[in-house]
N, C-alpha and C positions, 0 to 999 in steps of 0.2 A: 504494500500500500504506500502512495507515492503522498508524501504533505505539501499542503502552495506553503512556499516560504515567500517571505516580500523581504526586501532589501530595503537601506537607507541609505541616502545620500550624506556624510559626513562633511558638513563645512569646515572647511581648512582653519578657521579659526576653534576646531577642537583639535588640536594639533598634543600628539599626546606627548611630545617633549615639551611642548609650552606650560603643559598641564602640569608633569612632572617637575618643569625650576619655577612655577608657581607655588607650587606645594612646597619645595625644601625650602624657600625664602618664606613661606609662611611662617613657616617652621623654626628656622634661624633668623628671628626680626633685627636682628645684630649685624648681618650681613651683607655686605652688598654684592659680593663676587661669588660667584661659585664656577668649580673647576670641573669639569664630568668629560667623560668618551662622548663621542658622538654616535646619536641615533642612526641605524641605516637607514640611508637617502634623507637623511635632516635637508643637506642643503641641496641646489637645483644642480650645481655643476657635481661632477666626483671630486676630493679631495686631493685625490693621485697618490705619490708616495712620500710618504714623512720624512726617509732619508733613513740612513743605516742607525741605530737605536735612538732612532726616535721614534713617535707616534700620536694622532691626531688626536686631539682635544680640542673641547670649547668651551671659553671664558663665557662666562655669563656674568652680565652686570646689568645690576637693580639701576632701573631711570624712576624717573617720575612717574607717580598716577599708577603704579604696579606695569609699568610697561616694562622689558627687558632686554637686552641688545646680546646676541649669540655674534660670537666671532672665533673661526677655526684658525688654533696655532697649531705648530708642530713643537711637539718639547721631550724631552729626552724619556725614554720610556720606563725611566726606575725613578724616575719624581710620581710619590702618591697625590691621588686625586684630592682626599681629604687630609693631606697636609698642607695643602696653603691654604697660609692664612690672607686675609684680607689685605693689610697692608704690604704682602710679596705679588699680591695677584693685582695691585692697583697699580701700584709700578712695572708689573708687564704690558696689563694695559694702556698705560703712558709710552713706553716702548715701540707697541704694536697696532697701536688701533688706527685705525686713518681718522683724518682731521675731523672727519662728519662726527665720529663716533664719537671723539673729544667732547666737541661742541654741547651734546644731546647729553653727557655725564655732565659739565661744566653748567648746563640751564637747570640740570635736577639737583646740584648742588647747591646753587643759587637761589630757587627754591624754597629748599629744606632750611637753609640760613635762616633766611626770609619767614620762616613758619617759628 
């Protein structure tokens, strides 16, 4: 006996990595960075290759209004995920982020001052 199943269409803005550094930053209200593997097919292009011991990561950093900014580094692959702290992962962010990404941490900073 065969069942009608139906399907759902999932809007991308239930994006279940989104869901998941939603949830650890709820969780950690202290933090603004967080350091994790990336999801398969997180981003649109492939990442390609890390480079001989390394491997792909992404920063994740707390903006304004609970929005989040994902950006893939490559970093040496015996650095643990849950050992940086905030202040090592802000200074790689300063390092690595392109200008745009600066800007959008620098008005959520500004911000939060401001509050």
């Amino acid at each position: 006996m065969a069942r009608n199943l139906s399907g759902k269409l999932v809007a991308p803005a239930a994006d279940v990595t989104a869901l998941a550094d939603k949830a650890w930053f709820d969780a950690h209200i202290a933090r603004d960075f967080l350091l994790r593997d990336p999801a398969p097919l997180e981003f649109k292009d492939p990442l390609g290759d890390a480079g001989d011991g390394f491997s792909w990561r992404v920063l994740v950093v707390r903006l304004d209004g609970g929005s989040r900014l994902r950006l893939p580094l490559s970093l040496a692959w015996d650095l643990h995920n849950d050992h940086a702290k905030d202040q090592h992962l802000a200074v790689l962010f300063e390092q690595v982020a392109p200008d745009q990404a600066k800007a959008l941490r620098a008005q959520a900073l500004a911000k939060l001052a401001r509050a």
